[in-house]
LUMZAFI-600093 format. One record per residue (C-alpha): residue in three letters; z, x, y. Coordinates in steps of 0.05 Angstrom, whole numbers, plus 5000, padded with zeros to 4 digits. Each point is the difference from the previous one (the first is absolute). Layout:
N
ALAZXY
...
# end
This chain:
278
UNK805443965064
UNK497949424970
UNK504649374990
UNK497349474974
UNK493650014946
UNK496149464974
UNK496550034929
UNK495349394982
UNK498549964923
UNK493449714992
UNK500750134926
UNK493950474990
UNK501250774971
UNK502850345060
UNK505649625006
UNK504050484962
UNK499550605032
UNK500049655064
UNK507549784972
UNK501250734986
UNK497950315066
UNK503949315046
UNK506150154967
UNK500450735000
UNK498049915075
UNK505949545008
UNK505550414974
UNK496850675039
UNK500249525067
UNK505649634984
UNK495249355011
UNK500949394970
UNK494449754955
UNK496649315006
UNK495749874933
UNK496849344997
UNK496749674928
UNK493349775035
UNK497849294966
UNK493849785021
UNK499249245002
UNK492749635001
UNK500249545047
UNK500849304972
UNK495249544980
UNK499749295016
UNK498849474955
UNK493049665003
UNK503549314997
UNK505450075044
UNK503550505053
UNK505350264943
UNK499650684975
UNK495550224939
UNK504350044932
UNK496750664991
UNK502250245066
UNK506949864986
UNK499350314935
UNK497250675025
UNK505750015054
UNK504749924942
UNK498450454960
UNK498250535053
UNK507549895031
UNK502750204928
UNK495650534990
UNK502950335074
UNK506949814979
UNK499650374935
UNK497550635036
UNK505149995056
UNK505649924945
UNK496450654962
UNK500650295068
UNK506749975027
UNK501550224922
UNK495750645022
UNK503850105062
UNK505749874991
UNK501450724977
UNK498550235065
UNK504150215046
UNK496649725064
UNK500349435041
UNK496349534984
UNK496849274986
UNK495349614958
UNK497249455002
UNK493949484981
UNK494749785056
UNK495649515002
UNK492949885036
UNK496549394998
UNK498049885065
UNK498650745022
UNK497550494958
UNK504850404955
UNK498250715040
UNK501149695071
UNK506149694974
UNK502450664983
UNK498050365069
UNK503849455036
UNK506250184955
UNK499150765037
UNK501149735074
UNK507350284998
UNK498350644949
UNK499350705010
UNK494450094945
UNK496149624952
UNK500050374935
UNK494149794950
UNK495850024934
UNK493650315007
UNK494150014960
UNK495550554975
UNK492349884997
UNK494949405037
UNK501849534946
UNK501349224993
UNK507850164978
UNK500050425062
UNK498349485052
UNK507749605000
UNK503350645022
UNK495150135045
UNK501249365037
UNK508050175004
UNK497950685029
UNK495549575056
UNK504749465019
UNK506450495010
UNK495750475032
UNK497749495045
UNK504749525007
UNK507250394990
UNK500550365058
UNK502850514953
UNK496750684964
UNK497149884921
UNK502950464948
UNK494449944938
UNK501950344942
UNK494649944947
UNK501349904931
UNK502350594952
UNK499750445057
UNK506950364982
UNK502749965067
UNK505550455035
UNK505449845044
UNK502250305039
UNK492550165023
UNK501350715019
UNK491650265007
UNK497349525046
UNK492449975024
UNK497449715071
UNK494149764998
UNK498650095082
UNK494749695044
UNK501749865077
UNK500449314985
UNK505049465008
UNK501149784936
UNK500950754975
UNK505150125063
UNK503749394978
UNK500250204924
UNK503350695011
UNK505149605049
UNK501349524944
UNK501450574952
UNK504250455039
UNK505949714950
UNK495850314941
UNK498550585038
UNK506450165016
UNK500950154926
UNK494350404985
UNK499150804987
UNK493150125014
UNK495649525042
UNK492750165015
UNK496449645066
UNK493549964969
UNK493249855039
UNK493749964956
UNK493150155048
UNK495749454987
UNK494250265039
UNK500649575062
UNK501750535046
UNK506949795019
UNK505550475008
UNK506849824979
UNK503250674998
UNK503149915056
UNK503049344990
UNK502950304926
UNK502950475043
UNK504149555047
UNK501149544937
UNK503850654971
UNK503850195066
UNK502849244992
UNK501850094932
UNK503250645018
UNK504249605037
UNK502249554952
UNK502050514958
UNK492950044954
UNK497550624994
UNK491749934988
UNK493850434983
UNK493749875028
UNK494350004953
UNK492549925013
UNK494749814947
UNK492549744999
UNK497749454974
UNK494050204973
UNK496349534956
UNK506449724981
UNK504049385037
UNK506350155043
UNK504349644953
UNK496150384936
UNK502450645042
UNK507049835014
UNK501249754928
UNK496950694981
UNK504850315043
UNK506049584985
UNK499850204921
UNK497350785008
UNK507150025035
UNK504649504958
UNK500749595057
UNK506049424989
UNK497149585058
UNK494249855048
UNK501049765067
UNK493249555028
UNK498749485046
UNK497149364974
UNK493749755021
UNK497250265065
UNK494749624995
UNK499049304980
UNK502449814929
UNK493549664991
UNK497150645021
UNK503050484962
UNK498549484933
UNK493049955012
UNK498050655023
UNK505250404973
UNK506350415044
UNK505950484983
UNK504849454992
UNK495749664939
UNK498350554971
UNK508350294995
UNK501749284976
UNK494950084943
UNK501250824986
UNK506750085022
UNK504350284941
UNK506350135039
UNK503449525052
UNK497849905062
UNK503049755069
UNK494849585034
UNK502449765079
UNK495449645050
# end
């Protein structure tokens, strides 16, 4: 089970039912709940006639400090009706940026819960960069629950998204917790045309599982002319699924931005959460 969650409010839409699905997680695991304010500090400015800090700078910090503190007090307000452990606080990044800052927060977490964002857009790009640097730099698995996605816990129909690949081995390993609650879980492989077989590595996959208690389905699809993650979001809402399972990034990041990959395309379609590992 998990024990110990991290949420990182960057302040953008999902935010809230990230907050939903953290501390629903927290009371079904009996975790406690980390939630940090993010406020993101430009560095500082020095004056052009001496070494002492712009008046602006000190300004902006000012004024961004307040603006964090006034969240975080609207936030404890908003959980302090839970029943949970937990804690909240502000955090600052000046000299790193505010998404690494965050990831480094993880090192002694059992999952990073975030906001996501819906569509390639401008607004979109902050979460984005929390998603990256926790994925990248946590050591720990990325919960991203878009915004207005209506999200269920516990997450009882589950989807796989399988490939033979490390990162997908390590996401269903990160998940068992989740897993461990579900109903129905599907091990779905999508045939992209490239002539590998993974049937029989979903089938070992589900023998494990098995043994942990998980009782999966295997189910095969093509790709066709869609994308593998076009195909497993298809999949994922023709059967209500609560949950996908994925590994982040098998190739590069700057890969998978510039040409295009599964794990882009579920952060940009991705309607329901998604556990991410690497």
């Amino acid at each position: 089970m998990y024990k110990s969650l991290l949420l990182p409010l960057s302040g953008h839409d999902g935010d809230a039912d990230a907050l939903y699905v953290a501390t629903r997680l927290a009371a079904l695991h009996g975790a406690h709940l980390q939630v940090l304010e993010m406020v993101d500090l430009p560095p500082p400015m020095v004056h052009p006639w001496g070494m002492m800090p712009d008046l602006a700078t000190v300004q902006s910090h000012t004024e961004l400090r307040e603006h964090g503190q006034s969240r975080l007090a609207a936030l404890r307000e908003r959980l302090s009706i839970e029943t949970i452990r937990w804690d909240a606080r502000v955090t600052e990044a000046l000299h790193l940026s505010a998404p690494r800052v965050a990831a480094h927060e993880a090192f002694d977490c059992d999952l990073v819960v975030l906001g996501g964002a819906i569509g390639d857009t401008l607004e979109a790009a902050a979460p984005r960069e929390y998603f990256a640097a926790a994925l990248f730099e946590s050591g720990c698995p990325v919960l991203v629950v878009p915004p207005r996605c209506d999200p269920v816990v516990p997450m009882r129909r589950v989807v796989i998204a399988w490939q033979p690949t490390r990162e997908a081995a390590r996401a269903v390993r990160d998940a068992l917790p989740l897993l461990a609650t579900a109903k129905s879980v599907d091990v779905l492989a999508i045939d992209d045309g490239r002539g590998v077989d993974v049937e029989p590595s979903g089938r070992r996959l589900m023998e494990h599982l098995r043994r942990h208690g998980v009782d999966a389905s295997w189910v095969a699809r093509a790709a066709g002319e869609d994308s593998v993650a076009c195909r497993v979001l298809e999949f994922a809402r023709l059967n209500g699924a609560h949950l996908v399972i994925a590994g982040g990034y098998g190739h590069s990041r700057l890969r998978e931005w510039a040409l295009g990959g599964a794990t882009r395309e579920l952060l940009i379609a991705a309607d329901l959460p998604v556990l991410y590992a690497h």
